[in-house]
C-alpha positions, 0 to 999 in steps of 0.5 A: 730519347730518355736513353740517348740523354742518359748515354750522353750524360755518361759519355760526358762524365767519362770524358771529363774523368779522363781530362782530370786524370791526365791533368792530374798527369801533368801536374806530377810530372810537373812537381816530379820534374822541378823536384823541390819543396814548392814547385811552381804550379799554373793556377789554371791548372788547379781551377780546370781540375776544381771546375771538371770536379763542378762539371762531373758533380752536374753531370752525375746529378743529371744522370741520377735524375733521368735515372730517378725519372725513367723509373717513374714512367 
């Protein structure tokens, strides 16, 4: 069970890594595309990238105290 939750915590990370890589994606294409000194950025897209950096700073958490738990058993 210990396992399956740590397989999950990874899987979770491994996710939310690849939904900021490709939002970063989009932002440069965005920047690249209207090609001036300011160019227009959504708002959400800044928050969804900051609130993945939150969710993958939880889920690395929880993965080093399963990881710190497991050790004890």
């Amino acid at each position: 069970m210990l396992a399956a939750a740590q397989a999950s915590t990874a899987d979770g990370r491994a996710h939310l890594e690849r939904a900021k890589a490709l939002l970063e994606d989009a932002t440069r294409a965005i920047v690249e595309a209207q090609a001036k000194a300011n160019p227009w950025l959504p708002p959400q897209l800044a928050q969804a990238i900051e609130q993945i950096d939150v969710q993958l700073g939880k889920l690395t958490a929880a993965g080093e105290l399963l990881t710190a738990y497991q050790s004890r058993l």
